[in-house]
C-alpha positions in Angstrom: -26.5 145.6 54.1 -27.2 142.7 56.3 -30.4 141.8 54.7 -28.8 142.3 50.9 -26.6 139.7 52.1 -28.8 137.0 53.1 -31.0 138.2 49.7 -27.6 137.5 47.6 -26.8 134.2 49.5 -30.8 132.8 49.6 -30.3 133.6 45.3 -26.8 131.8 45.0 -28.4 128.7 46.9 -31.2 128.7 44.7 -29.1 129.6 41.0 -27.2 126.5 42.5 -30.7 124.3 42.6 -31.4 125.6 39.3 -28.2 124.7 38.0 -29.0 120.6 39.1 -32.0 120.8 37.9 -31.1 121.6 34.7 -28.6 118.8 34.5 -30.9 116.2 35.5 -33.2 117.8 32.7 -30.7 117.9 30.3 -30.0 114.1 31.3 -33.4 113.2 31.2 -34.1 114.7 27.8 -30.7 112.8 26.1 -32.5 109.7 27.3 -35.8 110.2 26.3 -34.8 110.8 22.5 -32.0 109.3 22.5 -32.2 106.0 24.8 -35.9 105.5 25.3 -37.0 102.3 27.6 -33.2 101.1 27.0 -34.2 98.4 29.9 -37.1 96.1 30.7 -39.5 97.8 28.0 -39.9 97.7 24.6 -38.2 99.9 22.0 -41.4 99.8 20.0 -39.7 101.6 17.0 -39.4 104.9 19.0 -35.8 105.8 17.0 -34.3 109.3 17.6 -35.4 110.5 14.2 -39.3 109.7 15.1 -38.9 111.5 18.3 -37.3 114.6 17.2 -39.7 114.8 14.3 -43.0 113.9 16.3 -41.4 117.0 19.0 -40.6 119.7 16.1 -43.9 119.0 14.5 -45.9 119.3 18.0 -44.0 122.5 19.0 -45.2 124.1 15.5 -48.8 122.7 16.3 -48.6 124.8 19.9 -47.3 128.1 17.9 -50.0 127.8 15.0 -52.8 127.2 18.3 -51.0 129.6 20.5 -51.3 132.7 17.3 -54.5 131.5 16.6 -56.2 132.2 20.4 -54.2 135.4 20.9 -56.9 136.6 17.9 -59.6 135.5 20.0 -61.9 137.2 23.1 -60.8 135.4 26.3 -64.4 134.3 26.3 -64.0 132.3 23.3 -60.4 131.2 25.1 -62.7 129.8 27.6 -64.7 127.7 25.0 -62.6 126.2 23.6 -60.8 125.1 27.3 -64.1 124.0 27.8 -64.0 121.9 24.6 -60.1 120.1 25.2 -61.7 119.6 29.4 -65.2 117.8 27.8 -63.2 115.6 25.2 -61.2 114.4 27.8 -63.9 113.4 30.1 -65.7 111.8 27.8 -63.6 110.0 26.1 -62.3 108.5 29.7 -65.5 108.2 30.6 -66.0 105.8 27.4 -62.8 103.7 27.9 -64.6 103.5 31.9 -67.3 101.4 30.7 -66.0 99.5 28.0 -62.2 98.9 29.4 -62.8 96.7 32.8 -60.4 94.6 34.2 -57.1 93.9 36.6 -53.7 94.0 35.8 -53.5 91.1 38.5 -50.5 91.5 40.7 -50.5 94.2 43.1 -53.4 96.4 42.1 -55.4 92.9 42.9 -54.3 92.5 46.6 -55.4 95.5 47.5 -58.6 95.5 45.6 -59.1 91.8 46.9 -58.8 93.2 50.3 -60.7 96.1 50.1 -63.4 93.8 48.9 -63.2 91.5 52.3 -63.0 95.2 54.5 -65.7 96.7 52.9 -68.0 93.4 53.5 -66.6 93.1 57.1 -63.9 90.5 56.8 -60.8 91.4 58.7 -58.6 89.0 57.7 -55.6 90.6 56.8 -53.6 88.6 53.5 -49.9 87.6 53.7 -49.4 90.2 51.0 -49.9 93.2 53.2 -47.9 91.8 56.0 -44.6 92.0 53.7 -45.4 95.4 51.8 -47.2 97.3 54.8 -47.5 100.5 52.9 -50.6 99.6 51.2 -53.0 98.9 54.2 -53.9 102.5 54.0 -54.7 102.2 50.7 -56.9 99.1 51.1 -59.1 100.7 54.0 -59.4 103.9 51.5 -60.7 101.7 48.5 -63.0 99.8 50.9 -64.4 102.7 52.3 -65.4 103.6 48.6 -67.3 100.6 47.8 -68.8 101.1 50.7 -70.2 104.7 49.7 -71.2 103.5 46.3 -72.9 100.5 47.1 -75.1 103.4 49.7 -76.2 104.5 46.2 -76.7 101.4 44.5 -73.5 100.8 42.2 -72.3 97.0 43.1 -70.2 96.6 39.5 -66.6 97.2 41.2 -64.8 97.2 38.3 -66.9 100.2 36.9 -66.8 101.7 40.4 -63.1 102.1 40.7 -62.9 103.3 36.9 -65.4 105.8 38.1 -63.8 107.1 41.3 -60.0 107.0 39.5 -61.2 109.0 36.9 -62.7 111.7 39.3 -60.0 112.1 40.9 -57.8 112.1 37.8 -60.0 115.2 36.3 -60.2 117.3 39.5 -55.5 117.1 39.3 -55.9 118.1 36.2 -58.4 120.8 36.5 -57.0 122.3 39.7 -53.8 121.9 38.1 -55.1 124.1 35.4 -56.0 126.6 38.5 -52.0 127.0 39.7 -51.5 129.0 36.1 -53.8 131.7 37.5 -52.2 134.8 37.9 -48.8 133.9 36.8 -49.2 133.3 32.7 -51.6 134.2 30.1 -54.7 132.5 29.7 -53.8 130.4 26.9 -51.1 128.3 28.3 -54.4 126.4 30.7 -55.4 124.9 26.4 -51.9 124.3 25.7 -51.7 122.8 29.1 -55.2 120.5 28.0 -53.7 119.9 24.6 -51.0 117.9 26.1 -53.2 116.1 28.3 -55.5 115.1 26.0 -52.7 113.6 23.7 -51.3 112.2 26.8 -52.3 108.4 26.9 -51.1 107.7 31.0 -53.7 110.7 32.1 -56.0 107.8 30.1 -54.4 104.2 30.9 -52.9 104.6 34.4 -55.8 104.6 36.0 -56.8 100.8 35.2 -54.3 99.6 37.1 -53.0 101.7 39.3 -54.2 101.7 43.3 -52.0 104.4 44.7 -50.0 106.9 42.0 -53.4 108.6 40.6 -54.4 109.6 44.2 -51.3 110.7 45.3 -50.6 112.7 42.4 -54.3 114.1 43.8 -53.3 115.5 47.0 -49.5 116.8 45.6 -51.4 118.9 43.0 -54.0 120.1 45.5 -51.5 120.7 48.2 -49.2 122.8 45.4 -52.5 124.4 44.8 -52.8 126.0 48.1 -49.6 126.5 48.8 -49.2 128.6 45.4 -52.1 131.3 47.1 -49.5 131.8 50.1 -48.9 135.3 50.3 -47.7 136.8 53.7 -50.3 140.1 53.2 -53.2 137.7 52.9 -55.1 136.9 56.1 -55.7 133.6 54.7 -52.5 133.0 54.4 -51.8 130.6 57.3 -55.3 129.1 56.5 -53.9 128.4 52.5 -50.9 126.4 54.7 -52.3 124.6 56.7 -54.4 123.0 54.1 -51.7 122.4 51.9 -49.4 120.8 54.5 -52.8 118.5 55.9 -53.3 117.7 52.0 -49.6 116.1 51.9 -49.5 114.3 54.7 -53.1 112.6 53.3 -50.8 111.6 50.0 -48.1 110.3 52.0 -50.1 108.2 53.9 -51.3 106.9 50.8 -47.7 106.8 48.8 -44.9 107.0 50.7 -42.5 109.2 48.1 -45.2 112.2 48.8 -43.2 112.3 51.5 -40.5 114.6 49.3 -43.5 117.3 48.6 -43.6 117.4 52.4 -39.7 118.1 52.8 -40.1 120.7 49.9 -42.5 123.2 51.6 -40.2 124.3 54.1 -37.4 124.4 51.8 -39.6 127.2 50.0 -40.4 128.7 52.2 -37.4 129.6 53.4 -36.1 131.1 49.9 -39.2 132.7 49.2 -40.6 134.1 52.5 -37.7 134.0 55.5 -37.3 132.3 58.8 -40.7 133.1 60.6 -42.9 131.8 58.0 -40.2 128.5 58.0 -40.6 128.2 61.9 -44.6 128.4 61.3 -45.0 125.5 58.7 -42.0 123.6 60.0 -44.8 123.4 63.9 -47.7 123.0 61.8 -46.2 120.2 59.7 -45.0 118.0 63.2 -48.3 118.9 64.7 -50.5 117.5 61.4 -48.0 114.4 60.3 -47.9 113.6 64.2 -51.5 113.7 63.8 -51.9 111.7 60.3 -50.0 109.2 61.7 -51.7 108.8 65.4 -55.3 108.5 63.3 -53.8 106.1 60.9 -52.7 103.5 63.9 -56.3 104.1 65.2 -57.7 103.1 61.7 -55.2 100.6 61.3 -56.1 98.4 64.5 -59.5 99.4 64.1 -59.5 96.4 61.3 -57.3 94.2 63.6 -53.7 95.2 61.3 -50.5 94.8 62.7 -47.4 94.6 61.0 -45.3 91.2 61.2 -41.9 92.0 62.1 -40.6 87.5 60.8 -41.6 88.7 57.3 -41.6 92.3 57.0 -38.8 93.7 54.4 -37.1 96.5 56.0 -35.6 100.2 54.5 -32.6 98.5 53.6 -33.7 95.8 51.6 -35.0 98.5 49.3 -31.9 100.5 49.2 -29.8 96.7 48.6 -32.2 96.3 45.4 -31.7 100.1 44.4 -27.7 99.2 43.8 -28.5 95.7 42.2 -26.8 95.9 38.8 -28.8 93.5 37.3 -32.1 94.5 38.0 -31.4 98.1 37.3 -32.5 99.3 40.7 -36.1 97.5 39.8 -38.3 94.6 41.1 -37.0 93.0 37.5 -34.9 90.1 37.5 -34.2 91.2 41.2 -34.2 87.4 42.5 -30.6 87.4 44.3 -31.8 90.7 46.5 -35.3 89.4 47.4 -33.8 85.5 48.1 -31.0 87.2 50.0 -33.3 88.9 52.2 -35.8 86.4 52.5 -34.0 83.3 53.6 -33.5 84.9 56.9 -36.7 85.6 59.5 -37.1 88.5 61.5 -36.8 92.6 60.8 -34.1 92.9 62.9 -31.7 90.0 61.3 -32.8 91.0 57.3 -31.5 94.6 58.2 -27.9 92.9 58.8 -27.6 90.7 55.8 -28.9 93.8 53.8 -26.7 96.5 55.2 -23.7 93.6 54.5 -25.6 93.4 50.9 -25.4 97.0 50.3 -21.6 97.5 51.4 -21.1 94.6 49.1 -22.6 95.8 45.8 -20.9 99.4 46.4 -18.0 97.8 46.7 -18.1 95.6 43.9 -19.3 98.4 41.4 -16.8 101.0 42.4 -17.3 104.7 41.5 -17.6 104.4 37.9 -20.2 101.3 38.1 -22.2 103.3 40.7 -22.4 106.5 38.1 -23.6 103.9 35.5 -26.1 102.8 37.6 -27.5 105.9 38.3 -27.7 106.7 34.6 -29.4 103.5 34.1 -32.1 104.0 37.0 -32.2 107.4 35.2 -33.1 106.0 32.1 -35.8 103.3 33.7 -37.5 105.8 35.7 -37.4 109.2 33.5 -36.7 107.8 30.4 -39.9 107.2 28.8 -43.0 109.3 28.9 -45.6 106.2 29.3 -45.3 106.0 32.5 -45.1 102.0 32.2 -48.4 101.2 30.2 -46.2 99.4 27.3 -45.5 96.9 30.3 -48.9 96.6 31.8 -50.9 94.0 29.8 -54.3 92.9 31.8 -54.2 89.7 33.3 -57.9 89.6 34.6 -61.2 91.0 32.5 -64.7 88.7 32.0 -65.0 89.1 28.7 -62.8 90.2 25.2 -62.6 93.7 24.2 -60.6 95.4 21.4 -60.5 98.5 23.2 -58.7 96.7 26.1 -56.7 94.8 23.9 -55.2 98.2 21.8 -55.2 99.5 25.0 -52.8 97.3 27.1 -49.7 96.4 27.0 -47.3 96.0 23.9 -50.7 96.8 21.6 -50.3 100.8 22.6 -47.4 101.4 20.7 -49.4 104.8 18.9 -50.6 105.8 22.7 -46.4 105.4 23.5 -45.3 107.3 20.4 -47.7 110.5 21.3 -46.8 110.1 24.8 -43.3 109.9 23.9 -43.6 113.4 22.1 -45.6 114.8 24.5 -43.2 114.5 27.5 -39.8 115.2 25.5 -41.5 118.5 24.3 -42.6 119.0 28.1 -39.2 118.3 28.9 -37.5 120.5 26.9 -39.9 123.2 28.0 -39.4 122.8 31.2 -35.5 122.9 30.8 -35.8 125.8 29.1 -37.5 127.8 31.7 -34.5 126.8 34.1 -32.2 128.5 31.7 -33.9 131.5 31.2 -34.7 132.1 34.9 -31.0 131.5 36.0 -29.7 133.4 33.3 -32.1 136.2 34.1 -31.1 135.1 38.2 -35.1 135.6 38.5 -36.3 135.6 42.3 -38.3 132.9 43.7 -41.5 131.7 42.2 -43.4 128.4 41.9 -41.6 127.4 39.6 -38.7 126.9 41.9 -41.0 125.3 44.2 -41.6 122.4 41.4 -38.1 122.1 40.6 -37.4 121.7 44.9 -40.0 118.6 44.6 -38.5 117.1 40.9 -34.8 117.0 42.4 -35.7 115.6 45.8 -37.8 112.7 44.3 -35.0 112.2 41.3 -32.8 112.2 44.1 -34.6 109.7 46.3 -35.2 107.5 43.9 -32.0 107.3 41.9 -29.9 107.7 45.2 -32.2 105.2 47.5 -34.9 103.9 46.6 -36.1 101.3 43.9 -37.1 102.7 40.5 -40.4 101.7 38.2 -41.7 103.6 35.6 -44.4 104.4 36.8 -43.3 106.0 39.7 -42.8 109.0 37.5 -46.8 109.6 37.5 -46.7 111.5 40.9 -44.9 114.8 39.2 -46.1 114.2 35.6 -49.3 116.3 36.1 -46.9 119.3 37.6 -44.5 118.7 34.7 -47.1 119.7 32.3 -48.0 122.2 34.1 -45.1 124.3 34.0 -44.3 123.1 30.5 -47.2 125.2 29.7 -46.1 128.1 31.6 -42.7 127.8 29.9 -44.2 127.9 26.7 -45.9 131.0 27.2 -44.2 132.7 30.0 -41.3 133.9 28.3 -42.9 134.6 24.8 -40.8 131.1 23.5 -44.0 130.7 21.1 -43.8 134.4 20.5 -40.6 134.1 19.4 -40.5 131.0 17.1 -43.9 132.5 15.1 -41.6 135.6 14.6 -38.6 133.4 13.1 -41.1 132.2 10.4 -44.2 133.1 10.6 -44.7 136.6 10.0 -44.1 136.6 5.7 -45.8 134.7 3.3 -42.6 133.1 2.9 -42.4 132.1 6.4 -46.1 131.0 6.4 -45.8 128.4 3.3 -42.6 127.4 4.8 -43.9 126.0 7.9 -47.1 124.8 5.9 -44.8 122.9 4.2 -42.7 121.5 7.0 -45.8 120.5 9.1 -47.3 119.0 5.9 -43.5 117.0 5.4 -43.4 115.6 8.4 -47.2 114.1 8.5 -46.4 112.4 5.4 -42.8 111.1 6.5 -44.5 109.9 9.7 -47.4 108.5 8.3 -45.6 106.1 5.1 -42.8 105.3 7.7 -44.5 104.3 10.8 -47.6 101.8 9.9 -46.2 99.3 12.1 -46.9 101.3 14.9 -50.2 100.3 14.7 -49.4 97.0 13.3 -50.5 95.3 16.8 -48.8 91.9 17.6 -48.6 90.3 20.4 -45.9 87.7 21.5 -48.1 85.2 21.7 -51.4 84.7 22.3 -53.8 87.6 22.7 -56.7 87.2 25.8 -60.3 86.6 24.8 -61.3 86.0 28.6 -58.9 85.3 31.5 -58.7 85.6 35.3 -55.3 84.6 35.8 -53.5 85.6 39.0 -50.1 84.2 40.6 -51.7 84.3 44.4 -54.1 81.2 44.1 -55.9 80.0 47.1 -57.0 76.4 46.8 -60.1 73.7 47.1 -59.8 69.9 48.4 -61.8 67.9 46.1 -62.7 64.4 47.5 -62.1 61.2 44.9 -64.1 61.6 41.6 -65.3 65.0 42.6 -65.7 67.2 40.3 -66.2 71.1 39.8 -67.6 73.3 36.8 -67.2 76.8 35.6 -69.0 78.4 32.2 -68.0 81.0 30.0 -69.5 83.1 27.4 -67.5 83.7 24.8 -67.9 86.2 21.9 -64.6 84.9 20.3 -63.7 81.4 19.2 -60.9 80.5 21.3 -57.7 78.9 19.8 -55.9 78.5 23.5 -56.4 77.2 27.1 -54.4 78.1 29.5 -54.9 76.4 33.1 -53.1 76.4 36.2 -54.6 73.8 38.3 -51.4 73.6 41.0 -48.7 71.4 41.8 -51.2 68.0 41.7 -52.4 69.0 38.3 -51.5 65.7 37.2 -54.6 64.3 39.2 -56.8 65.9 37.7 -58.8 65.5 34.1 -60.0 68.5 32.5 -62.7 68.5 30.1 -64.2 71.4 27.5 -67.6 71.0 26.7 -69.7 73.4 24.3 -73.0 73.7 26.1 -74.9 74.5 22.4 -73.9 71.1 20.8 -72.8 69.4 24.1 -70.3 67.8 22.2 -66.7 67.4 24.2 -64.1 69.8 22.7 -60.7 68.7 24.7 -59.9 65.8 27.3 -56.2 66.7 29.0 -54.5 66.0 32.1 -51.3 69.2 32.4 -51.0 72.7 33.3 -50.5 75.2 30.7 -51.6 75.7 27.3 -53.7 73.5 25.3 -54.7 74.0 21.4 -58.4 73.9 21.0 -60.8 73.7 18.0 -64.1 75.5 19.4 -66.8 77.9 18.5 -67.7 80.9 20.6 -70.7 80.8 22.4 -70.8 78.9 26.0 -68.1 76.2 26.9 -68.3 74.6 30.3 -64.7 73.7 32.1 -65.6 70.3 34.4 -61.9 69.2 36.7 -62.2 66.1 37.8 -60.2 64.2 40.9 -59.3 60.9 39.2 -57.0 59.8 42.3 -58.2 57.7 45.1 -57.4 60.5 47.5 -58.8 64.4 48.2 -56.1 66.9 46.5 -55.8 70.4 46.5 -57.0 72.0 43.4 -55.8 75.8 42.8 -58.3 78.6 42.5 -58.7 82.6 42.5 -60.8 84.1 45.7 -63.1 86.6 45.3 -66.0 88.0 46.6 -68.0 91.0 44.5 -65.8 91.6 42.0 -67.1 90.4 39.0 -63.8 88.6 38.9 -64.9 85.9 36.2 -68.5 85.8 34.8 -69.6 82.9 37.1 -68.2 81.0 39.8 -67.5 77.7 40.4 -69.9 75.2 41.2 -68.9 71.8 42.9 -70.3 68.5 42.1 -71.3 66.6 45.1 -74.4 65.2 47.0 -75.4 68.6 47.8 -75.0 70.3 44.4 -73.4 73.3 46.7 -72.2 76.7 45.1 -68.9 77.7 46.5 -69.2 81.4 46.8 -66.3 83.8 45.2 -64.5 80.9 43.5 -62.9 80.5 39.8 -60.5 79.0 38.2 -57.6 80.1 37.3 -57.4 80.1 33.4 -57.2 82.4 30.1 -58.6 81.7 27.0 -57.0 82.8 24.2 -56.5 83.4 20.2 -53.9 84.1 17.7 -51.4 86.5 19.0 -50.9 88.5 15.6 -53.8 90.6 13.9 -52.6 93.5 11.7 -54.9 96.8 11.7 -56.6 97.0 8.1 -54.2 99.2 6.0 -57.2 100.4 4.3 -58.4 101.7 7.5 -54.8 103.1 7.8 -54.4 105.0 4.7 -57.8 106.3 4.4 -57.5 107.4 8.3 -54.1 109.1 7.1 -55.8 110.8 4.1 -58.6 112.4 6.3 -55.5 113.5 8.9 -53.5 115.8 6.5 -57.0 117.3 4.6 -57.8 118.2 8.0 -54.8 119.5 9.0 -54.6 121.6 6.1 -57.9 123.2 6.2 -56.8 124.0 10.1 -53.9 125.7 8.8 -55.9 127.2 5.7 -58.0 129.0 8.5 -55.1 130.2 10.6 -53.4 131.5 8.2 -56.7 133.5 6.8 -57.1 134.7 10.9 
């Protein structure tokens, strides 16, 4: 009786969870049709009406696949995973060599310092001693270069596409492993047809530095954990490399640190008290551990934390209540000059606890709520995981492919991503109905649902909020999307509704067939890319300059090689900019294209080819002149040279400049139409073959 008890009251707790998670589905999936990116991102068109067509149409896509393999061996199952994992690959593998460059804020400082480590320079920048948390990953991306350089790969910017991308594909692939044993075989392609729709499991990883890896280690440590089974003699083994993965990931991102609260919290529903005692001792022993090694590494490359400019915890829980920047690093000014103005960790934790009291205070319980929802809808909101709002700010040389790629120019990447995640969503939602309807014991599943609620909770509660910051789940989200859809016979059960008559089939024909063509004539501009502005032809442009003194009629040079005629300079030569001339030359006719003396933009009439930048000091005393710094990176395509006695080449030097051209270029509606043509004959000889199966 005793033990039915503690059964009855372990199931209420978790029906309870279940309950929550549902909600915060349910709230999620509102927003992401309904409200997508309703702060700091672009609407780009997404309308409720697209979404809930894009979703209906990919849910009858998954039932036509799903009947389709069920006619199939499991061998030829296998193929075609096979296939979806190979497409993938390669096509990343194609955007690896030909999409190169920096978004240039963070992702820069560390790569900038991974770059000194790795060539023996321990000079820590001012960046890390304010945001701490990503020395580890610094030291991890300079021990990289320094294994690839072992085997003769010096181009950084193809090394860390590379390496991203490796690790990318081994989360996805072992992620693929969790569904074995606990669905059919074909929820792993429905699981790879999302992904390869998915345009973040693509985009992310140019500028990212620490969500792909620690999405890495959350995926492998679920993957270990989900072979715990108390009748296994492996068991502990299975534990104690999921808890040592976890604590990896959190030294690299500091929100794994939820995964690592959720594994005894599972294990306590699903297995009892011993087994919680047992991971509970090994996780202090290994995070004790992680953390002991990491200060050895740390002041192994002389780091140690500056307490006069360090933000602490509670400037980040002040900005997560700031009603005007949403609970983001947007428009978040007031918190970060609060904070600032005052030196010393000890003194910034009073004005910020007095901040925090203040802004509770001043929203009340009502304005509180709303900002939740609003963090909500920043954070969950929309399935890009924040590649709409990541335009490259550093690349040597012009490429469409980055250009379509970044920023506002992915609006078709958005849209599919869109669908993909509110169908995932809604999947996922689902399968919390049904197994708390069902009050189902305790299964992965739950295990997933532990880890979504903490980090909702952490973020929305605490912490600030980016978009991005969603990538750590996403890969488990899929995953048990696809178990949803195939778990419970869902696909079973729609194909049944109207695809078993003739009637049925022609009637879905026809609705797939409907919604193509609605999609297609009412959603060119999609792919009608337009820029603000200007679009980048070259650029190296980054808002941490270091700087040069130039002596009295010194001069320095830079060249560039240009496919595309530039229309636009862009220079920022510092605060003494107005002691300086600039001149363009164009090294094939020598001829002098512009003459100026300001920062910012100047109009150009030029040919592509190679044009030489020459600043000159016209004062009668040495200023500062403001440059980028780096060494190895392939940064710009040459570096600057300085013009004196000694004709000297200053080593890892460039100016900080774009070049630029029109900012508006519609796709060729030819192309568009023609493309759209080919899309529905091919979609209806795929359904002129299923139907026949």
């Amino acid at each position: 009786m005793l033990v039915s008890n503690k059964i009855r009251i372990k199931l209420t707790l978790v029906q309870i969870m279940r309950v929550l998670a549902l909600l915060i589905f349910i709230v999620i999936g509102v927003q992401a049709i309904f409200f997508t990116n309703n702060f700091f991102g672009s609407k780009i068109g997404l309308s409720a009406f697209n979404i809930v067509i894009g979703s209906v149409m990919l849910i009858a896509v998954l039932c036509l696949l799903v009947s389709w393999l069920k006619r199939l061996s499991l061998k030829k199952q296998r193929a075609v995973l096979w296939i979806l994992m190979c497409m993938w690959l390669l096509l990343q593998l194609f955007f690896d060599f030909y999409v190169q460059g920096a978004q240039g804020v963070d992702d820069l400082d560390v790569r900038l310092q991974a770059h000194k480590l790795a060539a023996g320079d321990i000079n820590w920048s001012g960046y890390f001693h304010v945001w701490p948390n990503n020395v580890n990953i610094a030291i991890f991306f300079s021990w990289i270069i320094r294994f690839f350089r072992l085997i003769g790969i010096t181009d950084t910017w193809l090394l860390f596409n590379l390496f991203i991308t490796l690790i990318t594909f081994v989360t996805l692939v072992m992620g693929t492993k969790i569904l074995d044993n606990i669905v059919s075989f074909e929820a792993k392609i429905v699981l790879w047809t999302f992904i390869l729709f998915y345009a973040p499991f693509y985009v992310v990883n140019f500028y990212s530095y620490t969500d792909p890896i620690a999405a890495f280690f959350v995926v492998l440590s679920f993957w270990e954990l989900s072979k715990l089974d108390v009748h296994n003699k492996w068991d502990l083994i299975h534990l104690l490399c999921g808890i040592i993965l976890i604590v990896c990931g959190t030294l690299i991102k500091t929100n794994a640190v939820i995964f690592v609260i959720t594994i005894p919290i599972f294990i306590f529903f699903k297995y009892g008290w011993k087994k919680l005692a047992q991971s509970l001792l090994i996780l202090i022993i290994v995070m004790g551990l992680g953390i002991f090694f990491q200060n050895k590494i740390q002041s192994q490359y002389e780091y140690s934390e500056n307490s006069e400019v360090k933000f602490p915890t509670e400037y980040w829980i002040a900005l997560s209540y700031n009603k005007y920047s949403k609970g983001t690093v947007n428009s978040n000014q007031y918190t970060w000059s609060y904070t600032g103005r005052v030196k010393g960790v000890k003194n910034k934790v009073k004005v910020d606890r007095k901040l925090i009291k203040d802004e509770i205070r001043s929203l009340g319980l009502s304005g509180v709520l709303k900002q939740y929802l609003d963090k909500t809808n920043v954070m969950y909101s929309s399935g890009n995981a924040g590649i709409i709002m990541r335009d490259f700010s550093i690349y040597p040389k012009y490429s469409k492919i980055t250009t379509y790629l970044s920023g506002t120019n992915g609006n078709l990447m958005s849209y599919l991503a869109q669908i993909v995640y509110t169908v995932a969503i809604i999947l996922v939602a689902f399968q919390i109905g049904y197994m708390f309807l069902r009050r189902m014991s305790v299964t992965l599943f739950d295990m997933f649902l532990i880890f979504f609620i903490g980090l909702y909770m952490f973020h929305i509660l605490l912490w600030e909020v980016e978009n991005r910051y969603l990538y750590l789940i996403l890969p488990l989200i899929f995953v048990f999307a696809a178990y949803s859809f195939l778990s419970n016979n869902l696909e079973n059960e729609i194909t049944v509704l109207v695809g078993h008559s003739s009637r049925g089939k022609w009637l879905i024909t026809a609705l797939i067939m409907t919604i193509i063509g609605t999609f297609l004539i009412g959603n060119y501009s999609l792919i009608e890319f337009k820029n603000s502005n200007y679009v980048a032809i070259q650029q190296q442009t980054f808002f941490r300059t270091d700087s040069i003194k130039l002596k009295p009629q010194e001069s320095i040079e830079q060249t560039f090689k240009l496919s595309v005629a530039p229309k636009y300079l862009k220079l920022n030569l510092g605060s003494k900019y107005d002691h300086f001339h600039t001149t363009l030359i164009d090294l094939k006719t020598h001829k002098s294209i512009l003459f100026g003396q300001q920062n910012g933009y100047y109009k150009l009439k030029a040919n592509s080819g190679n044009i030489l930048i020459k600043v000159t000091n016209k004062s009668n005393h040495k200023q500062d002149l403001s440059v980028n710094k780096s060494k190895d990176m392939k940064l710009a395509q040459s570096m600057i040279k300085v013009k004196d006695v000694q004709q000297k080449k200053h080593s890892g030097l460039y100016l900080n400049e774009g070049f630029y051209r029109d900012g508006s270029y519609p796709f060729s509606k030819k192309i568009y139409w023609f493309g759209a043509f080919l899309l529905i004959i091919l979609v209806a000889i795929v359904l002129a073959v299923v139907w026949r199966v």
